[in-house]
C-alpha positions as a LaTeX table, in Angstrom:
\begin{tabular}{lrrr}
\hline
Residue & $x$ (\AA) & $y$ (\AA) & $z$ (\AA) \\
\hline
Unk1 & 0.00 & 0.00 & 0.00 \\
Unk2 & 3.22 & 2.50 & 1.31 \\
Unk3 & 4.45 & 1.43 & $-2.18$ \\
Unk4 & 1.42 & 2.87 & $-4.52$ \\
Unk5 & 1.25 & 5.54 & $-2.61$ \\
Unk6 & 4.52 & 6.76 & $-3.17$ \\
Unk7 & 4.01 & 5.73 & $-6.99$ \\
Unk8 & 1.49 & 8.28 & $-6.79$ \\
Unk9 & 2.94 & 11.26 & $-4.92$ \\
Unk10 & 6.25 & 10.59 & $-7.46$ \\
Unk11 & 4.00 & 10.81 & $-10.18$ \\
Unk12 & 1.66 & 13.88 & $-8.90$ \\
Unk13 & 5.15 & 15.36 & $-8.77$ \\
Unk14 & 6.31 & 14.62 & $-12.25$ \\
Unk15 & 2.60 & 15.33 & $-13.21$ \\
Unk16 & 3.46 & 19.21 & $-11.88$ \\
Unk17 & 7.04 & 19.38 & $-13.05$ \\
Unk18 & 5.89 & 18.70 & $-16.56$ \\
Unk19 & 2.92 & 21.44 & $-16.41$ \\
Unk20 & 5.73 & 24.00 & $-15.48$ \\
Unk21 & 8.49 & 23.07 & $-18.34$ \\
Unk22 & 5.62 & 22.95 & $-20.91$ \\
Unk23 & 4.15 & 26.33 & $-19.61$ \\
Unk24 & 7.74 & 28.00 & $-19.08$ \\
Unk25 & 8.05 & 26.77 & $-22.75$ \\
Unk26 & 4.57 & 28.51 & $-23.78$ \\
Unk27 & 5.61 & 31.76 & $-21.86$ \\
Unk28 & 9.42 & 31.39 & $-23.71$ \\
Unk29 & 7.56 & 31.31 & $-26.90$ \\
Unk30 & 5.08 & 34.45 & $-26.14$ \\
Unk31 & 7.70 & 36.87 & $-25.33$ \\
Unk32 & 9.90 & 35.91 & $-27.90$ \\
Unk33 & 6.79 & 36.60 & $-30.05$ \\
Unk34 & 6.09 & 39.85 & $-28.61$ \\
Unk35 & 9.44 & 40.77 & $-28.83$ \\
Unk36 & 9.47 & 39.83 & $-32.52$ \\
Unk37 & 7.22 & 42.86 & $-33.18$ \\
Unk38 & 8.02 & 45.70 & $-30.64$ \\
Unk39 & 6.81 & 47.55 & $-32.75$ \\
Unk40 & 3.20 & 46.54 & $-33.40$ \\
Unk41 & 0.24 & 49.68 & $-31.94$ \\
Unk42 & $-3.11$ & 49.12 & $-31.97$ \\
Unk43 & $-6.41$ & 51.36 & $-33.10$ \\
Unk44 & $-9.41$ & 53.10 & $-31.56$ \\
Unk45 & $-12.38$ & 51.74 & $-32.85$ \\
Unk46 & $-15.11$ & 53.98 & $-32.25$ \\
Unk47 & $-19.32$ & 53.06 & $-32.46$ \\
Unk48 & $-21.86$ & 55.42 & $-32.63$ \\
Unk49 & $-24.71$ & 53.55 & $-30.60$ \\
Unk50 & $-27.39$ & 56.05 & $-31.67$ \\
Unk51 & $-27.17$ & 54.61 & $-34.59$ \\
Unk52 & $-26.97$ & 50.73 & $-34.02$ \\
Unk53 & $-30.02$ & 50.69 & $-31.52$ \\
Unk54 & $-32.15$ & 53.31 & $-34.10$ \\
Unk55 & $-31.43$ & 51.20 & $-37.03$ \\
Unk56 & $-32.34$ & 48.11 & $-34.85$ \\
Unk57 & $-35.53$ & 49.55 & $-33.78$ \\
Unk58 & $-36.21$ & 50.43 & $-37.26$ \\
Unk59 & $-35.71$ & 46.88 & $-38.68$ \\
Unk60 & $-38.34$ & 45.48 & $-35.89$ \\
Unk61 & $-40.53$ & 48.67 & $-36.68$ \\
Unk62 & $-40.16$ & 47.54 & $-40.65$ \\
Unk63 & $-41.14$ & 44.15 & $-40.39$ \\
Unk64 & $-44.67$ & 44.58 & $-38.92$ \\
Unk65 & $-45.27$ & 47.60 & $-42.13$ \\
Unk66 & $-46.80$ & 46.24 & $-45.49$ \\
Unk67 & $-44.66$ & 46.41 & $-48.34$ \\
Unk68 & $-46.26$ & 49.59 & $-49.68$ \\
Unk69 & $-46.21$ & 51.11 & $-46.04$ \\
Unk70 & $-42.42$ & 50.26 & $-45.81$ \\
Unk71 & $-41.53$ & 52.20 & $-49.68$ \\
Unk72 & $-43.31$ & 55.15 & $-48.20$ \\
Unk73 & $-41.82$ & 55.53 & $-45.11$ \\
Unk74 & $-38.40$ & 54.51 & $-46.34$ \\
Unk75 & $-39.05$ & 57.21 & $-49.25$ \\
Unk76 & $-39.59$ & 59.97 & $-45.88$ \\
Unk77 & $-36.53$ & 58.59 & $-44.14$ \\
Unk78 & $-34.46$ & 59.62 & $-47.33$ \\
Unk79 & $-35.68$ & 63.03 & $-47.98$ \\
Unk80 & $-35.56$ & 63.68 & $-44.03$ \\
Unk81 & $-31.44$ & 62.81 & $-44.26$ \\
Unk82 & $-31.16$ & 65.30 & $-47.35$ \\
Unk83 & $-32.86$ & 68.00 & $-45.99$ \\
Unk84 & $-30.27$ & 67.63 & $-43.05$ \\
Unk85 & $-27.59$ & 67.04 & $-45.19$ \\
Unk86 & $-28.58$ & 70.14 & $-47.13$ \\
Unk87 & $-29.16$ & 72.46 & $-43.99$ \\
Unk88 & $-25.84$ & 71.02 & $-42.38$ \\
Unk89 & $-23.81$ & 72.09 & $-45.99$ \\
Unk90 & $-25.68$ & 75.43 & $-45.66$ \\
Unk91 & $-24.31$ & 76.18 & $-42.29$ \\
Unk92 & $-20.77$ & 75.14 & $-42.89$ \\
Unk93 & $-20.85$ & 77.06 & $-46.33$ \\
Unk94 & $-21.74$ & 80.14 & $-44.13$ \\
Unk95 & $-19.36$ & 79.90 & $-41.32$ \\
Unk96 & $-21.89$ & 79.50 & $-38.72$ \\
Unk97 & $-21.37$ & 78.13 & $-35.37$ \\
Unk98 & $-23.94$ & 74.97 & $-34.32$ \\
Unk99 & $-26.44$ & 76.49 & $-31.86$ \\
Unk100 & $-25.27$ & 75.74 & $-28.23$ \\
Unk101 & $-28.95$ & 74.21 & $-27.56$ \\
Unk102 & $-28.13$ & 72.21 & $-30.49$ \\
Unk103 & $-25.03$ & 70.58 & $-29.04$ \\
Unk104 & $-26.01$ & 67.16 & $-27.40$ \\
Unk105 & $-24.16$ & 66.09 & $-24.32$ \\
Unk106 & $-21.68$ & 62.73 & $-25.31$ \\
Unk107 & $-21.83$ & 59.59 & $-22.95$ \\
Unk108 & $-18.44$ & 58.23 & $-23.46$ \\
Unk109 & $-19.04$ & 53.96 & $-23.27$ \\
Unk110 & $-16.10$ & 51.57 & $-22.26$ \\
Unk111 & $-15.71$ & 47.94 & $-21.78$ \\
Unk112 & $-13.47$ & 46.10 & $-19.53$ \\
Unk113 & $-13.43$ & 42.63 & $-18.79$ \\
Unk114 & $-10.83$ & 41.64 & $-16.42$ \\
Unk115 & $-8.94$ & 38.38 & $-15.67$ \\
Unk116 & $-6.54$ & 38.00 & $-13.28$ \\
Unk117 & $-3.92$ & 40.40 & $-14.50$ \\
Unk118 & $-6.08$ & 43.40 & $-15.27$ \\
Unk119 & $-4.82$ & 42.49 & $-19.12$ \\
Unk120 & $-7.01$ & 44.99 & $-20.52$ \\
Unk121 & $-5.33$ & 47.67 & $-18.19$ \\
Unk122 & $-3.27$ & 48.63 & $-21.48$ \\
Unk123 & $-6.24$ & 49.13 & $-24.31$ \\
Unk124 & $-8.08$ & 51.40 & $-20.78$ \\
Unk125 & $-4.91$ & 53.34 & $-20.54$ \\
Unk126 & $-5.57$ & 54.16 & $-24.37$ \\
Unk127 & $-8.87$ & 54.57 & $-24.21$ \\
Unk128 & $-9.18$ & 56.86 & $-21.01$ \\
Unk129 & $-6.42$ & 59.11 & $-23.12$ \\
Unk130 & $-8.58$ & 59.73 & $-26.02$ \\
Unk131 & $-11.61$ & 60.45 & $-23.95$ \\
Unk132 & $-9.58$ & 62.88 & $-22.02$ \\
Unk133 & $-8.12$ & 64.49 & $-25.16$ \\
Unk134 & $-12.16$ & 65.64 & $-26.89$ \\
Unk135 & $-14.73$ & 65.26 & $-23.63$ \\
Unk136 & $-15.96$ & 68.30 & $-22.09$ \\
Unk137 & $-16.02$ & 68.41 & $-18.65$ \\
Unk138 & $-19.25$ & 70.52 & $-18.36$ \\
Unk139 & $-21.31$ & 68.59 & $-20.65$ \\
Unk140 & $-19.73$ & 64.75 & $-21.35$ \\
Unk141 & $-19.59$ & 61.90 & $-19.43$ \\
Unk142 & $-18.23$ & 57.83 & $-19.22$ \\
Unk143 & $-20.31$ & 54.80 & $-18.75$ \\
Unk144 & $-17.94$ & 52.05 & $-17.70$ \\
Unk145 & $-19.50$ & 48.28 & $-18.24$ \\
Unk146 & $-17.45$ & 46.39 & $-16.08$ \\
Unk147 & $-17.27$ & 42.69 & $-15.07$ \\
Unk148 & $-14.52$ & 41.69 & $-13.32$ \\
Unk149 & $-13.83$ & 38.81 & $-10.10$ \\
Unk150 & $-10.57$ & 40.83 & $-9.33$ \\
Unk151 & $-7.37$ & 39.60 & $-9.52$ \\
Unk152 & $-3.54$ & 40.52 & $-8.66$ \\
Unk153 & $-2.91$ & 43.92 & $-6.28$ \\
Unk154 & $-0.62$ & 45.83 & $-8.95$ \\
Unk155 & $-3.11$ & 44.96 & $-11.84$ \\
Unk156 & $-5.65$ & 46.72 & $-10.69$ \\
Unk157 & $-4.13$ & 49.18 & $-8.25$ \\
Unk158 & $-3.08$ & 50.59 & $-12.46$ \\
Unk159 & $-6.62$ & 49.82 & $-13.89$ \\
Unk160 & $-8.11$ & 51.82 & $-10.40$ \\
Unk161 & $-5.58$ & 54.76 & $-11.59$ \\
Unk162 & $-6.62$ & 54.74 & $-15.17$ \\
Unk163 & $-10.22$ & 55.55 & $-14.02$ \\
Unk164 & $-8.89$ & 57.90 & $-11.46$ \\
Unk165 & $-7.55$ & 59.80 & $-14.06$ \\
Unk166 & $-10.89$ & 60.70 & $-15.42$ \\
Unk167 & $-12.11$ & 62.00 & $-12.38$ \\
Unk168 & $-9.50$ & 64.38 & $-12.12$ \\
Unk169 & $-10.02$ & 65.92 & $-15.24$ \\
Unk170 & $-13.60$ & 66.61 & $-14.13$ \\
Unk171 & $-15.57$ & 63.85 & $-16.07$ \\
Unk172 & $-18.58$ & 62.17 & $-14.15$ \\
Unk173 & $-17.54$ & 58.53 & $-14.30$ \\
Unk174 & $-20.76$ & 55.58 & $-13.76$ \\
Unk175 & $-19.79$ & 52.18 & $-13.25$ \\
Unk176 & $-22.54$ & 49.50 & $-14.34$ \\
Unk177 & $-21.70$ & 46.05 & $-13.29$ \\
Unk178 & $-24.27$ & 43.51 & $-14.68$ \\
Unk179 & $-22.55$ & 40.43 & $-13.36$ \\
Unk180 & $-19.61$ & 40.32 & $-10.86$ \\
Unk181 & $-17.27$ & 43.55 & $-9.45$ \\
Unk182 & $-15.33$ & 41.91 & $-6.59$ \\
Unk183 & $-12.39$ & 42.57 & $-5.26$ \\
Unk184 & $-10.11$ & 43.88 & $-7.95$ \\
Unk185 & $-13.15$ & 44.66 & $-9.89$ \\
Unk186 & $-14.99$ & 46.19 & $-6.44$ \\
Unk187 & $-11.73$ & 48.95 & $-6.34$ \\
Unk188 & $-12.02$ & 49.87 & $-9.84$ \\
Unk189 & $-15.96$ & 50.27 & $-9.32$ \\
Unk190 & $-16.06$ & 52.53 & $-6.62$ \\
Unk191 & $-13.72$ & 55.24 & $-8.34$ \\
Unk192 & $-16.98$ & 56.00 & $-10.04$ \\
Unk193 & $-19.29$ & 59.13 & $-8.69$ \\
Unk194 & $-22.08$ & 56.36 & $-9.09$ \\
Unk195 & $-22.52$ & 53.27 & $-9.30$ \\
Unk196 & $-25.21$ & 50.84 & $-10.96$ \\
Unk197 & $-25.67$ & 46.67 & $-10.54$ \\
Unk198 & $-27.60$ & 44.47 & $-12.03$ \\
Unk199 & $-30.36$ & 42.87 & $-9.27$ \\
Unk200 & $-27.70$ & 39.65 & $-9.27$ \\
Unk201 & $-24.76$ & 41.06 & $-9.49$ \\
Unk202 & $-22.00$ & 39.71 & $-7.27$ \\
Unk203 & $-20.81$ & 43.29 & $-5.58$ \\
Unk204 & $-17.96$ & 43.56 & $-2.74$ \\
Unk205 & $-15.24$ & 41.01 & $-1.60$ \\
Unk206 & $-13.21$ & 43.89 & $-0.21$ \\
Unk207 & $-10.14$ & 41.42 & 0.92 \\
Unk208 & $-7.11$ & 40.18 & 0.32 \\
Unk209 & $-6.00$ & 36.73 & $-0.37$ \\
Unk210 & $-3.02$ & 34.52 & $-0.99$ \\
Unk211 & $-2.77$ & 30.80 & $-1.35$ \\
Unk212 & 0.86 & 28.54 & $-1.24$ \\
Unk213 & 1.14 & 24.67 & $-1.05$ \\
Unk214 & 3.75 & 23.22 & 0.20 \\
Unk215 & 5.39 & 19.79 & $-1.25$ \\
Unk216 & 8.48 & 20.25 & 1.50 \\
Unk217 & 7.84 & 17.54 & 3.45 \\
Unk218 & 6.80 & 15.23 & 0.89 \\
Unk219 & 10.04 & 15.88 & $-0.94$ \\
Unk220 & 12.48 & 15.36 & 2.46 \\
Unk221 & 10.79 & 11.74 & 2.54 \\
Unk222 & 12.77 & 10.83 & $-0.33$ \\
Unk223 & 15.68 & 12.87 & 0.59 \\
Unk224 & 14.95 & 15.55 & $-1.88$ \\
Unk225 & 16.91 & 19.09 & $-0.89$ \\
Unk226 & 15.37 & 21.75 & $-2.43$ \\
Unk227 & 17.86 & 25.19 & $-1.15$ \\
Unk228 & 16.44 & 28.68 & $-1.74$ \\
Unk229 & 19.10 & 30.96 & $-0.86$ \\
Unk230 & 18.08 & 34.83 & $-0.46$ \\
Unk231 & 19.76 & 38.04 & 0.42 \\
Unk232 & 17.53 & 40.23 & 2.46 \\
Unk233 & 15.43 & 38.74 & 5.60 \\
Unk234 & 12.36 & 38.67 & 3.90 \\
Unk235 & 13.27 & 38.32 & 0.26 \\
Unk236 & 11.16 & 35.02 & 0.22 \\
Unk237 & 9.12 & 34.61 & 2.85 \\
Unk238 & 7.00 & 31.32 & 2.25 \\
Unk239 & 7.80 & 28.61 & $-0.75$ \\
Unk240 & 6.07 & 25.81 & $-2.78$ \\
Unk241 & 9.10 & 23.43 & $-2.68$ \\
Unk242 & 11.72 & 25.11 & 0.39 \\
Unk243 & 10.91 & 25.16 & 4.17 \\
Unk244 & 8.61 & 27.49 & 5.42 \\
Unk245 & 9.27 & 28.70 & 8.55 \\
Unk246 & 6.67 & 30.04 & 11.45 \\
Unk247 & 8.41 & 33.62 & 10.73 \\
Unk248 & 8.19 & 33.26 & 7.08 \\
Unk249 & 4.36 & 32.78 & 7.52 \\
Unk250 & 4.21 & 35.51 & 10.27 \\
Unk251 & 5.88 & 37.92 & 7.97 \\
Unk252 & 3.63 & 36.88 & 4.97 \\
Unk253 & 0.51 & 37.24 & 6.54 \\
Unk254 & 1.52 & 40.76 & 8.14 \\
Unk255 & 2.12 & 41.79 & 4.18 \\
Unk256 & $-1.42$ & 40.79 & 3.58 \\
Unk257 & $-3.41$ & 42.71 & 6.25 \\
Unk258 & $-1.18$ & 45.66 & 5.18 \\
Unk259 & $-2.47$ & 45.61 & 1.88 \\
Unk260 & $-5.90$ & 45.07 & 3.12 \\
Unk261 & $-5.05$ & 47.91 & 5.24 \\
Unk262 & $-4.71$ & 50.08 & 1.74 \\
Unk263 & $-7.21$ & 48.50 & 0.24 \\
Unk264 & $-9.76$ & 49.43 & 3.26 \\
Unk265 & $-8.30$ & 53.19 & 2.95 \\
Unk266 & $-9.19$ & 52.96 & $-1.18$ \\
Unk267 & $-12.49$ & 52.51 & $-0.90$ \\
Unk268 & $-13.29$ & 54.27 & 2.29 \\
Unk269 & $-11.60$ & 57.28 & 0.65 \\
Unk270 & $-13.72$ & 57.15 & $-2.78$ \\
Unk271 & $-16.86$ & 56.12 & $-0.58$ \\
Unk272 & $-16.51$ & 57.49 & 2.66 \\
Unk273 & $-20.61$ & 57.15 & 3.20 \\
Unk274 & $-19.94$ & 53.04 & 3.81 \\
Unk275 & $-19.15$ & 51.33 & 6.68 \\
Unk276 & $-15.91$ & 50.11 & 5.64 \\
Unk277 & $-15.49$ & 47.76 & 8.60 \\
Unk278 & $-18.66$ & 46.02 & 8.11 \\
Unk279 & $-18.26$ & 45.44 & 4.12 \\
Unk280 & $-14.43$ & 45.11 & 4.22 \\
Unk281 & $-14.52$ & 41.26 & 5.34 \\
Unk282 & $-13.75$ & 39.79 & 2.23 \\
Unk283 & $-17.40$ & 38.71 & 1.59 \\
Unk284 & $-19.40$ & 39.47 & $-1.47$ \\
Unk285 & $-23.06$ & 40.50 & $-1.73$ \\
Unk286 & $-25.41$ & 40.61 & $-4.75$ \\
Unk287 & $-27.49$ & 43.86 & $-5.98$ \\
Unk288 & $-30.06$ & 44.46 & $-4.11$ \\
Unk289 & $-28.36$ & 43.67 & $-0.68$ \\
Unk290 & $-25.46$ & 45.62 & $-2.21$ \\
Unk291 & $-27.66$ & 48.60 & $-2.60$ \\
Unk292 & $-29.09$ & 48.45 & 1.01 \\
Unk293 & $-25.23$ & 47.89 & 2.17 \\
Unk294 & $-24.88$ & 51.20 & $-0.05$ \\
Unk295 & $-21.72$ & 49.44 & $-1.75$ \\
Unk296 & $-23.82$ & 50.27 & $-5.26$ \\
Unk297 & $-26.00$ & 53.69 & $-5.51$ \\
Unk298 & $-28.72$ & 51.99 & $-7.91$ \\
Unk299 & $-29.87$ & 48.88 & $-9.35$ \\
Unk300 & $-30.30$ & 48.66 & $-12.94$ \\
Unk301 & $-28.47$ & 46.83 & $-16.19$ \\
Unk302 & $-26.33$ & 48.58 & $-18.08$ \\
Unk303 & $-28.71$ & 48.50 & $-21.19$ \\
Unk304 & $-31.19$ & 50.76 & $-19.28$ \\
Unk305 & $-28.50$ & 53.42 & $-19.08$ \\
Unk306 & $-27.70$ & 53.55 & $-22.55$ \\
Unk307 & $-31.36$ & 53.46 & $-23.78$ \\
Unk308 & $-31.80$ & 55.91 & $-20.87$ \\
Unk309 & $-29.21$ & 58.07 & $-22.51$ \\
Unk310 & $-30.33$ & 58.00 & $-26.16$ \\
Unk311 & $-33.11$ & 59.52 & $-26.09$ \\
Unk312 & $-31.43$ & 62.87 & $-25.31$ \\
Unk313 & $-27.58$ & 62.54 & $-25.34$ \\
Unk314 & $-25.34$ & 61.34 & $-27.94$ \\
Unk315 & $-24.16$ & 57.66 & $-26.73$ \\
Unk316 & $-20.18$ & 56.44 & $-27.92$ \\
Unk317 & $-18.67$ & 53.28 & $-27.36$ \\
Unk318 & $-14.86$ & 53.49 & $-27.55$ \\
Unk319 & $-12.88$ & 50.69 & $-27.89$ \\
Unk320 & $-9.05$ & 50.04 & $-28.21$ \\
Unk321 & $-8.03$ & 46.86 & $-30.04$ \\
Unk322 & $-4.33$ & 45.97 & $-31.03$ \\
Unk323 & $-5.18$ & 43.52 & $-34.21$ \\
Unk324 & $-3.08$ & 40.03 & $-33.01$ \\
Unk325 & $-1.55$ & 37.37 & $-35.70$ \\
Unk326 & $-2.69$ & 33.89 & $-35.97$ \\
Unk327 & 0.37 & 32.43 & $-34.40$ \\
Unk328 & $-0.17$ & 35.46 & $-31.62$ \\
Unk329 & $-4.31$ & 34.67 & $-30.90$ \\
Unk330 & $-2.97$ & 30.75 & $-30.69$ \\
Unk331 & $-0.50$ & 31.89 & $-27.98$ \\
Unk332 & $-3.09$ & 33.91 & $-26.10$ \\
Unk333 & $-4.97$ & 30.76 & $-26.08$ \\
Unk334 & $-2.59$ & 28.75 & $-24.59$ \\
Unk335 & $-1.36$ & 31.13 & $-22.29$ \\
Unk336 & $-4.58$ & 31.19 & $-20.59$ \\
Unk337 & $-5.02$ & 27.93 & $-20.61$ \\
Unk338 & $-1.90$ & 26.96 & $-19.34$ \\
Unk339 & $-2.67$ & 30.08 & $-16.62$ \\
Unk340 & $-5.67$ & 28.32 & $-15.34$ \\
Unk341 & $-3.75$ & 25.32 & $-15.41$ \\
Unk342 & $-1.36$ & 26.52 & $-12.68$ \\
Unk343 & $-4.08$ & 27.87 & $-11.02$ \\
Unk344 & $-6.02$ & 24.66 & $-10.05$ \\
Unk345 & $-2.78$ & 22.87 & $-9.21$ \\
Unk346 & $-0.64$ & 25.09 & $-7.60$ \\
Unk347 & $-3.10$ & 28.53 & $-6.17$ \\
Unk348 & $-1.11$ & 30.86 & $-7.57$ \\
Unk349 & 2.57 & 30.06 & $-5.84$ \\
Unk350 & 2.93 & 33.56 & $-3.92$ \\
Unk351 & 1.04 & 35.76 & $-5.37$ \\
Unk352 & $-1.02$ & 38.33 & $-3.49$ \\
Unk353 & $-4.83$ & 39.07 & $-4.69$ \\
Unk354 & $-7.97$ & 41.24 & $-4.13$ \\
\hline
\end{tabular}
């Protein structure tokens, strides 16, 4: 019995020895890759959603019109977009400046979906630049769909920052969440002067956590020595394969409630109505006890803020995209496969969260 067992802790072993090589192999390949084409920038895409939800309305509105119905109105439509085309010529022909009641408000609309790096921190940064460059304060503001779980500290500490940055050049910021803003995501969501959740929305996990097995002992049974040698006290403080010492773990753990500590501070700071100590205990809530926890301001999706805004505001989505080569969108792939490879097996090895 002693002898299958140790046939399979030997091969469990193997098993995650061979998961590393092939994923430092994976990783070897992806920066070689991106080092291939320093070079490569990406492009703001921008939709005018005005447009895509009028001309959708108008295809369900066309459908239930007769044929000779439909040639009528679609014969209106057209000489409706010449006359404006006409009076818009007219205006620029004469010089003369577009009416300041004229002048529609813009709701600037972003997407971010966020996995555990904040990977879409980069195409925000971009984003977040443009908008900053042509919004005005007075009149324009950002929507900001988000869905996130959270993810590492530094990730979204930058993503937080990014949104930050909007704020301080005087732009009302909302956050909708329709499905999950926790942790990572929570931070980024309550930069925001408001924010709106969907009725089942996960909303909250304000905490920090960190999670490092330990094959040490396992290893010393057959007289394995693995050495990690350090300058610095605390340059390593707890390790998959070295001894972890009561210390170590002391230390480690003091590192996390500091940086709950911050975290605590970042949220109280942006939403100093809550009471931090009751919400900041790492669980998560969903809309409507969010709302009476006053972690979100309304509940609502964020379709019913867009609609909401048509009807007198013109509605943007901006959108940065970097345009990725076969061999690159195969490397994504397995990158995040082999990333939620490690993560079932090995918990992240070190690696702080929110």
């Amino acid at each position: 019995m002693w002898s299958d067992l140790a046939i399979g802790y030997a091969l469990f072993i193997l098993e995650i020895l061979t998961i590393l090589l092939v994923i430092g192999a994976i990783i070897a390949v992806i920066i070689f890759l991106k080092q291939k084409k320093p070079g490569q920038h990406g492009e703001l895409l921008v939709t005018d959603l005005n447009k895509t939800y009028q001309e959708n309305q108008q295809k369900l509105r066309d459908f239930h019109m007769s044929e000779e119905a439909l040639k009528a109105a679609e014969k209106e439509r057209k000489k409706t977009e010449k006359d404006k085309a006409k009076a818009e010529k007219e205006r620029l022909k004469n010089g003369k400046e577009l009416p300041q009641e004229e002048i529609k408000p813009c709701v600037y609309v972003l997407n971010f979906k966020g996995d555990i790096h904040a990977s879409e921190t980069q195409a925000l940064r971009e984003e977040v630049s443009a908008i900053i460059a042509v919004a005005k304060p007075e009149r324009d503001e950002v929507l900001l769909r988000l869905e996130s779980p959270g993810g590492v500290v530094h990730g979204y500490g930058l993503a937080a920052s990014q949104l930050t940055r909007l704020k301080q050049h005087g732009l009302k910021l909302t956050v909708a969440v329709d499905k999950v803003a926790a942790s990572g995501g929570y931070m980024m969501a309550c930069v925001a002067d408001k924010i709106v959740a969907a009725p089942f929305a996960i909303i909250g996990s304000v905490g920090v956590v960190a999670q490092v097995p330990n094959v040490h002992r396992l290893l010393k049974n057959y007289d394995i020595d693995v050495d990690v040698m350090t300058a610095g006290e605390y340059k390593r403080t707890v390790t998959i394969f070295g001894e972890n010492t009561e210390k170590g773990k002391r230390k480690f753990q003091q590192e996390l409630e500091e940086t709950h500590e911050l975290f605590k501070q970042f949220v109280a700071e942006n939403r100093p109505h809550l009471a931090i100590d009751e919400i900041a205990t790492g669980e998560h809530w969903f809309g409507q006890q969010a709302l009476a926890l006053r972690l979100v301001d309304d509940i609502a999706t964020s379709d019913d803020l867009i609609l909401n805004a048509i009807k007198d505001k013109n509605v943007i989505e901006v959108k940065y995209a970097t345009k990725k080569s076969l061999i690159q969108k195969l490397g994504k792939q397995a990158e995040e496969s082999s990333d939620n490879i490690l993560n079932k097996l090995l918990h992240r090895h070190n690696k702080t969260f929110y």
